[in-house]
LOMIMI-896724 format. One record per residue (C-alpha): residue number from 0; residue in three letters; x, y, z. Coordinates in steps of 0.2 Angstrom, whole numbers, plus 5000, padded with zeros to 4 digits. Each point is the difference from the previous one (the first is absolute). Layout:
<NUM, ALA, <X, Y, Z>>
...
***
This chain:
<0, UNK, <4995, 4990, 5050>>
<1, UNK, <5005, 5013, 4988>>
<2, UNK, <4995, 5003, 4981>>
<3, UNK, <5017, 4987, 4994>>
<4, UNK, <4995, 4987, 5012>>
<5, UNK, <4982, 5002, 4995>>
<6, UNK, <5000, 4997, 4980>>
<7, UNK, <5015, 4986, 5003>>
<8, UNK, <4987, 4992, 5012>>
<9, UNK, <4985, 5001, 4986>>
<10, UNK, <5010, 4995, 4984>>
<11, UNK, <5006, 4986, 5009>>
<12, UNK, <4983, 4993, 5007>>
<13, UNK, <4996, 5002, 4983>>
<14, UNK, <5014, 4990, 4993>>
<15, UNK, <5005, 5012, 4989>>
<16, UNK, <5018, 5005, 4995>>
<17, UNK, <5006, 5018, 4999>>
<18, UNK, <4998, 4997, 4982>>
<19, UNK, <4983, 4995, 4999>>
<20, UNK, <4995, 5014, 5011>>
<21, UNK, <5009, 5014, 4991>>
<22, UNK, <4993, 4992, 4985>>
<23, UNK, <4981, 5003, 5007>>
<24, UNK, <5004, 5015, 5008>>
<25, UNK, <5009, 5007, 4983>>
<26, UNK, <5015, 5005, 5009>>
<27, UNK, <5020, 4993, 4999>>
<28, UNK, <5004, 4983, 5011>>
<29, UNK, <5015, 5012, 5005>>
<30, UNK, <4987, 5012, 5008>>
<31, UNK, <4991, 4989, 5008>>
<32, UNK, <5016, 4991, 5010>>
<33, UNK, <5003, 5020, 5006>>
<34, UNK, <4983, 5003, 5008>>
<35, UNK, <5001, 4981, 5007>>
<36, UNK, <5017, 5005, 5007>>
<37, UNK, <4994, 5019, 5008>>
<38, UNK, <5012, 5008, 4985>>
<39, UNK, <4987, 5009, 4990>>
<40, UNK, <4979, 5003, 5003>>
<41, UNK, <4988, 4999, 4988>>
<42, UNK, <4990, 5015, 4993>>
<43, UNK, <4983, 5000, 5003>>
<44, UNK, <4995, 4994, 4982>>
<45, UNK, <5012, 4985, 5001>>
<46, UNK, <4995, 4996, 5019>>
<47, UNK, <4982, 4999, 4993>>
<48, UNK, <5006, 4989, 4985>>
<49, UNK, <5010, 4988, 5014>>
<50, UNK, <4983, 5001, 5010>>
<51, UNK, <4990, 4993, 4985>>
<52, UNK, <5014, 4988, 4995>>
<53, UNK, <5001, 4992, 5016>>
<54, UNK, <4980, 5000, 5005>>
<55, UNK, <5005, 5011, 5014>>
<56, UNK, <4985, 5006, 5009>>
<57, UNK, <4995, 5007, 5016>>
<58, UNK, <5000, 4985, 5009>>
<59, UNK, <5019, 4998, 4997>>
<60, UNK, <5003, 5018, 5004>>
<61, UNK, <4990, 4998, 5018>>
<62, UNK, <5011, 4981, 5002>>
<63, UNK, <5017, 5011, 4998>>
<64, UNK, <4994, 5014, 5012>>
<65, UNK, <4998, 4987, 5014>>
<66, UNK, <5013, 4991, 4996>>
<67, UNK, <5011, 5015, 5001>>
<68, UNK, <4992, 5004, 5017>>
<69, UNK, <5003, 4984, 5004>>
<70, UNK, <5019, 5000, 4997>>
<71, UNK, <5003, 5019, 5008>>
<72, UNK, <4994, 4992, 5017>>
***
């Protein structure tokens, strides 16, 4: 699972709308459909704000690195 599929997966689980989540994340709605679609990737300070938004911890980052293992077999 890559960074796009990663962030649509969390804003969803957290029944939030692109809106919502820019709105937390203090970015555009507009931005936030181009890093769900694999268009653009955050800068580090905006990854971190989408990480805080989204109460995106370790444990999620471990649950995507297996799941990507997972799927590449």
């Amino acid at each position: 699972m890559d960074f796009a599929e990663n962030l649509r997966t969390m804003r969803t689980a957290r029944n939030l709308t692109q809106v919502q989540l820019a709105d937390k994340a203090m970015t555009s709605p507009a931005f936030i459909s181009h890093m769900e679609t694999g268009k653009m990737l955050p800068t580090p300070s905006l990854k971190h704000r989408l990480r805080e938004a989204l109460d995106w911890g370790e444990l999620e980052d471990k649950a995507f690195e297996i799941l990507g293992r997972e799927e590449s077999t």
